[in-house]
C-alpha positions as CSV (number, residue, x, y, z in Angstrom):
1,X,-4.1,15.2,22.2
2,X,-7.0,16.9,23.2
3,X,-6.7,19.2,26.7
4,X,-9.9,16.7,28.6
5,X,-7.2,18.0,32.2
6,X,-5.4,15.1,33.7
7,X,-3.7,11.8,31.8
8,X,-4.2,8.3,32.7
9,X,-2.4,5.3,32.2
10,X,-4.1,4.4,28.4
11,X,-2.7,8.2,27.4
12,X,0.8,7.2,28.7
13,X,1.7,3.2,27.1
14,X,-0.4,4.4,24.5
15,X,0.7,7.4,23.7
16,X,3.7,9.2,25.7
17,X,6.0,5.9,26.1
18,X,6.0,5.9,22.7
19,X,6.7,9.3,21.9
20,X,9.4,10.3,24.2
21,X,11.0,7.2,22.2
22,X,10.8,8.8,18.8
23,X,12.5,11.8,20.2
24,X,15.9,9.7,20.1
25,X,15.3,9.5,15.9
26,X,12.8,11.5,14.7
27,X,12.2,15.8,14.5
28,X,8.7,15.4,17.1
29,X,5.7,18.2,17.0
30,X,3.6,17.5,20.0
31,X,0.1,19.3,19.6
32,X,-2.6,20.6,22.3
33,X,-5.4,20.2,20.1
34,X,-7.3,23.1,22.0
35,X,-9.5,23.4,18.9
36,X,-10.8,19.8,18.8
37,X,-12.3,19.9,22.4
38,X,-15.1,22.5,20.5
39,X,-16.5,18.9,18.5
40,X,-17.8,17.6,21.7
41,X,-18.5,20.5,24.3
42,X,-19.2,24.1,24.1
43,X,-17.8,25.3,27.4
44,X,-14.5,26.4,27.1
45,X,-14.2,27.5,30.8
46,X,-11.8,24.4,31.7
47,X,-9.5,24.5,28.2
48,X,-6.8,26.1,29.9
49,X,-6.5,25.0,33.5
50,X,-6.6,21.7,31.3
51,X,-4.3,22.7,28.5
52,X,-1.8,23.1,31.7
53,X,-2.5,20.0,33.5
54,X,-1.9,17.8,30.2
55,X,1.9,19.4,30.0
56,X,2.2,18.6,33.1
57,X,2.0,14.9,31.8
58,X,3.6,15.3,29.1
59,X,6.7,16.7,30.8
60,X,6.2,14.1,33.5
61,X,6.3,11.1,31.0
62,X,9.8,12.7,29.3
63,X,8.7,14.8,26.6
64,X,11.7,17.4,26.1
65,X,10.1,20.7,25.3
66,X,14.0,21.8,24.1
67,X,14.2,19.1,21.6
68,X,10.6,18.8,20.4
69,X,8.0,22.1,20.4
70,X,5.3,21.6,22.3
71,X,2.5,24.3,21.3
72,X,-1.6,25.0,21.0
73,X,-3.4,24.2,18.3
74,X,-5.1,27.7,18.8
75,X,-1.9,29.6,18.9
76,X,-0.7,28.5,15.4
77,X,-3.7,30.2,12.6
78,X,-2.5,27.9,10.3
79,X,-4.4,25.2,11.0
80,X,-7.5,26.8,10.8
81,X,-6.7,27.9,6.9
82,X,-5.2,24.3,5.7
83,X,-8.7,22.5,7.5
84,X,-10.4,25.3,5.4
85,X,-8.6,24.0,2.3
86,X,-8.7,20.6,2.6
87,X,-12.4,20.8,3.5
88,X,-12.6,21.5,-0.1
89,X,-11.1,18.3,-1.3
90,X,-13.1,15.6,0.8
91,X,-17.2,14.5,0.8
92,X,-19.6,14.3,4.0
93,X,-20.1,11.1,2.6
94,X,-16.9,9.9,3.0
95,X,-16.4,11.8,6.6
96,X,-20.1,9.7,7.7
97,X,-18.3,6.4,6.6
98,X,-15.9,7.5,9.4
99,X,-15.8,3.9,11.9
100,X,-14.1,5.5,14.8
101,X,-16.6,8.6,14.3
102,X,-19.6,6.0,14.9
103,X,-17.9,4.9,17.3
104,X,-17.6,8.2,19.5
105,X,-21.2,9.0,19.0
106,X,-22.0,6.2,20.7
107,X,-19.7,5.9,22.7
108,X,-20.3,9.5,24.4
109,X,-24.5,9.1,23.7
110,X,-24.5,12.3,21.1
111,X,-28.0,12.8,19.5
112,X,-26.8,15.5,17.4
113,X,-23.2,16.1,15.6
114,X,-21.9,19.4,14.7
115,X,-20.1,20.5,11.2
116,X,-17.4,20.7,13.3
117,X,-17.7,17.4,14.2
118,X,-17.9,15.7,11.5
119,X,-15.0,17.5,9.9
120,X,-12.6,16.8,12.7
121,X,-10.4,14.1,11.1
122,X,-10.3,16.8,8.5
123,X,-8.6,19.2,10.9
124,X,-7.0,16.3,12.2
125,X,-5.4,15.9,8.5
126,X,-4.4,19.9,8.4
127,X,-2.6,19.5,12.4
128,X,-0.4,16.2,10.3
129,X,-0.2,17.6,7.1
130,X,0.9,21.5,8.0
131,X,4.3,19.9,9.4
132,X,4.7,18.1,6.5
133,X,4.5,14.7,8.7
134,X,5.7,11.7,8.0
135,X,4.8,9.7,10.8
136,X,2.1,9.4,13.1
137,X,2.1,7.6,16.5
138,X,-1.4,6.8,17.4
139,X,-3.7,4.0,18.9
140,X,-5.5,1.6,16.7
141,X,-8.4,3.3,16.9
142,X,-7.0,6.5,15.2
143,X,-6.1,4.6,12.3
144,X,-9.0,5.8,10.0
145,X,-8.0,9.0,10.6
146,X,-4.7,8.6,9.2
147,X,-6.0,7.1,6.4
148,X,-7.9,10.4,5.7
149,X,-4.8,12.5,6.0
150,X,-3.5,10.0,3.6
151,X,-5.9,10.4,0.8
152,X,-6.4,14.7,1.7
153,X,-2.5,14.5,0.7
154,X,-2.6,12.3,-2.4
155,X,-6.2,14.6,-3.9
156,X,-4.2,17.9,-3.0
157,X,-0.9,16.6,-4.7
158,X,-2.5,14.9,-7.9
159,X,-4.7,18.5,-8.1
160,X,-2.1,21.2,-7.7
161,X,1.1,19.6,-7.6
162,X,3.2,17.6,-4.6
163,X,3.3,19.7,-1.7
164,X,3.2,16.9,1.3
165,X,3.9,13.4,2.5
166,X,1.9,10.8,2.9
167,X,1.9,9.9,6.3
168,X,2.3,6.6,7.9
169,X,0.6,5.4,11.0
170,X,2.7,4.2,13.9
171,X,0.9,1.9,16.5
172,X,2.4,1.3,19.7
173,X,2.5,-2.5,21.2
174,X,0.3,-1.1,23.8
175,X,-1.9,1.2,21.9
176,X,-5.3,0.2,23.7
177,X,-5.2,-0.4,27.4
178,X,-9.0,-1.5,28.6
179,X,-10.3,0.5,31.6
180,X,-11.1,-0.5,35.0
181,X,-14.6,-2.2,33.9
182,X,-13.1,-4.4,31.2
183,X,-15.5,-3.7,28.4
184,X,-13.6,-0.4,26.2
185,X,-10.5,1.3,26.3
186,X,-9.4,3.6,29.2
187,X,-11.4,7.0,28.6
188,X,-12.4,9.5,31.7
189,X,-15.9,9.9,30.5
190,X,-16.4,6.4,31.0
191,X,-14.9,7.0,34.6
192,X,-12.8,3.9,34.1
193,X,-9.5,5.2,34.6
194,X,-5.9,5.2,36.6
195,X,-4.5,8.7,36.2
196,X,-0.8,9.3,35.9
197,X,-0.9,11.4,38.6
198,X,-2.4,9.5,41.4
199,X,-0.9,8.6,44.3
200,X,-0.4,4.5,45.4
201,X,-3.3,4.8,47.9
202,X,-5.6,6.4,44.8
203,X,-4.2,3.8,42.5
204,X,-5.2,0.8,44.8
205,X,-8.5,2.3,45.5
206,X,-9.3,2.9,41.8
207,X,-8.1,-1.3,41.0
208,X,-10.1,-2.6,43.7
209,X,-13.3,-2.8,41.9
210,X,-11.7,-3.8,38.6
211,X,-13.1,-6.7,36.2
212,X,-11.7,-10.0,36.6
213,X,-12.9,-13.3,36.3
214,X,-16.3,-14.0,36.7
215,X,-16.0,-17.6,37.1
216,X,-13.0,-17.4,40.1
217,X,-15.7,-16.4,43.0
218,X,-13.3,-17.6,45.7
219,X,-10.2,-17.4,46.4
220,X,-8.8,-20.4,46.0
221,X,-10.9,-21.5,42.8
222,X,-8.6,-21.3,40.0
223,X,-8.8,-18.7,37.7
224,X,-8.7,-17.7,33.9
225,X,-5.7,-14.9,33.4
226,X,-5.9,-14.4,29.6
227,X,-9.5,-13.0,30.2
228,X,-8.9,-11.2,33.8
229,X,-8.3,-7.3,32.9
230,X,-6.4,-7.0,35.9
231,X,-4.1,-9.4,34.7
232,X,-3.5,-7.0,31.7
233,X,-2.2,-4.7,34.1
234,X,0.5,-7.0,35.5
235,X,1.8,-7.8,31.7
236,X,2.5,-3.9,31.3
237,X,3.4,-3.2,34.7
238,X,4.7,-6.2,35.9
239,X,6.5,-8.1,33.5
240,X,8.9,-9.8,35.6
241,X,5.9,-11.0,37.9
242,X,4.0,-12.1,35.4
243,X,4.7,-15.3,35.0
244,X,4.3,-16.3,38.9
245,X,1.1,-14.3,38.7
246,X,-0.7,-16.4,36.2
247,X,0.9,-19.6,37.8
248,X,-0.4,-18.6,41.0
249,X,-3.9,-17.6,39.1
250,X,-4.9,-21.3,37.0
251,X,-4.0,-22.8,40.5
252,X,-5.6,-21.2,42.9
253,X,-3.0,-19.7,45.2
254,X,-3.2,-16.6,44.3
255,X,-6.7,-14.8,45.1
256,X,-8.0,-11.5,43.3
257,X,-7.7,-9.2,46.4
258,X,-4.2,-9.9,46.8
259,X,-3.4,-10.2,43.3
260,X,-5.1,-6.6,43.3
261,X,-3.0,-5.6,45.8
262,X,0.4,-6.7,44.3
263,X,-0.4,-5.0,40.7
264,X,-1.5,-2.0,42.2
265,X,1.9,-1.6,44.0
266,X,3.7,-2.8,40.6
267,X,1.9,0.6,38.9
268,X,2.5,2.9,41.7
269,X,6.3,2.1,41.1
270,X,6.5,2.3,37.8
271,X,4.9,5.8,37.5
272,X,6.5,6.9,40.6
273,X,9.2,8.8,38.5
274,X,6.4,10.4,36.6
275,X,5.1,11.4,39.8
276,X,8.2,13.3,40.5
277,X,8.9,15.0,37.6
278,X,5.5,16.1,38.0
279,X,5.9,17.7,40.8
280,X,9.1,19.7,39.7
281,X,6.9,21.5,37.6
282,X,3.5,21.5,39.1
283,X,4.5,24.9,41.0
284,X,5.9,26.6,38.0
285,X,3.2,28.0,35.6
286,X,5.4,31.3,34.5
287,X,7.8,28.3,33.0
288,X,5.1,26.6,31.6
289,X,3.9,29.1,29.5
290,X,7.5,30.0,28.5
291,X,7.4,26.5,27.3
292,X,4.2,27.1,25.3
293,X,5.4,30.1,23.4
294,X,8.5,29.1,22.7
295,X,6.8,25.7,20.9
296,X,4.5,28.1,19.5
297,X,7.1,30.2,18.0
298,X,8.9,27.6,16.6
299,X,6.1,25.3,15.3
300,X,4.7,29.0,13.5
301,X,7.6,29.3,11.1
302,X,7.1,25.6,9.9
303,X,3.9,26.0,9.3
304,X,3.7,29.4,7.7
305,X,6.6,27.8,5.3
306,X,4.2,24.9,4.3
307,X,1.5,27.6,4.1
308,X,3.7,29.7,1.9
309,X,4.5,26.4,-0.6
310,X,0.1,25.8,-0.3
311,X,-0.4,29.2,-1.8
312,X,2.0,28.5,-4.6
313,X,1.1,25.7,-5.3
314,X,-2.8,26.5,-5.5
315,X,-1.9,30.2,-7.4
316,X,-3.3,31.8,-4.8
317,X,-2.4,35.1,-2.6
């Protein structure tokens, strides 16, 4: 992920549910893509304060720092020398044709795009590709960008001889959650988000505007759940509920404001042990960074080993 400060909820059943899972069966890399924040924004003032508030949430959500490194993409060189390499290997042409690339520039209103830019799912390629990866966790709308990992790996293979995987994408059930307006995905420069981190009386005020159904104007006119966004909440955060919720919905009983109310204290429980193991750390930033350069160190031999079979392979050094 990149350090943007701060999680929400799209980040965690997208994202962290999942890969505190694949810690049980699989060896995990978990990357701070410090580097990709430069294809969007030049000021780098933030990177760290946010770099630090983003482990937070990862260790919050259950990531296990022991059992799977957690490190900056900055802090391991190699990844700037595979992106160089594999830049080699791969059109503009084919980077332009990029969907979820359109999609960000318009998305984020971008007049101009950057080398950098362009490249990213390049660099993204190297940060998969220099652990020799064999899986990818990611949301549906990362999918192209597997796909160019994909082919990087199969042109360098057929070229100079088989050196990596291919990797396979692995989407979560929940890998898009739709923000608080209804109309995209949860993303904080769309300021339609629930962080992780807020509190119940935050996490009420943020629903209380949300989308629901325009047609359901008072309370007790009956409503359409399948299209109410805040009836997406209660499927992921109140299961159990759920079923009396949408009873109570197509009836009439049940009005927005309190069904509002209800799903809002259905989140705050479920993250509430995320709020706690927050807090454990929040205070500790000497054992944060002893958590950084210990993923760092680690993650560094891997990928100066795949480094060392890229040069052989490639006759070079």
């Amino acid at each position: 992920m990149r350090p943007t400060g701060k999680l929400h909820l799209g980040h965690y059943v997208g994202a962290l549910e999942n890969w505190v899972n694949l810690q049980k069966d699989h060896d995990n890399f978990h990357l701070i893509a410090d580097y990709h924040v430069l294809t969007t924004q030049h000021d780098t003032s933030e990177i760290r304060q946010n770099t630090l508030d983003m482990l937070l949430d990862w260790l919050a959500a259950g990531i296990d720092p022991g059992q799977s490194p957690i490190f900056r993409q900055s802090a391991v060189k190699e990844h700037t020398e595979l992106f160089l390499l594999l830049s080699m290997l791969v059109t503009s042409a084919r980077l332009e044709r990029n969907p979820t690339l359109k999609a960000q520039v318009r998305d984020l209103h971008l007049e101009n795009m950057s080398y950098g830019h362009l490249g990213y799912p390049v660099l993204q390629a190297a940060d998969i590709l220099l652990y020799r990866g064999e899986a990818v966790p990611i949301g549906e709308d990362q999918g192209p960008h597997v796909e160019i990992a994909r082919e990087l790996a199969r042109r360098f293979n057929r070229l100079y001889g088989k050196v990596f995987p291919l990797p396979e994408a692995m989407l979560t059930k929940y890998s898009r959650l739709p923000g608080l307006h209804g109309k995209s995905k949860m993303s904080k420069s769309l300021n339609n988000v629930i962080l992780m981190s807020d509190d119940p009386a935050t996490i009420a005020k943020r629903l209380k505007p949300a989308f629901t159904d325009p047609l359901k104007l008072r309370k007790h006119d009956p409503g359409r759940p399948d299209i109410c966004l805040v009836f997406t909440y209660h499927t992921r955060f109140n299961s159990a509920g759920s079923g009396e919720i949408r009873s109570g919905c197509e009836s009439g009983r049940l009005g927005c404001v309190d069904c509002k109310v209800i799903c809002a204290t259905a989140i705050a429980d479920v993250m509430q042990p995320v709020r706690e193991r927050r807090k454990v750390y929040e205070n500790r930033p000497a054992d944060l960074m002893d958590i950084l350069l210990d993923g760092e160190q680690r993650a560094g031999e891997v990928a100066r080993q795949t480094m060392g079979d890229v040069h052989d392979a490639m006759q070079l050094g």
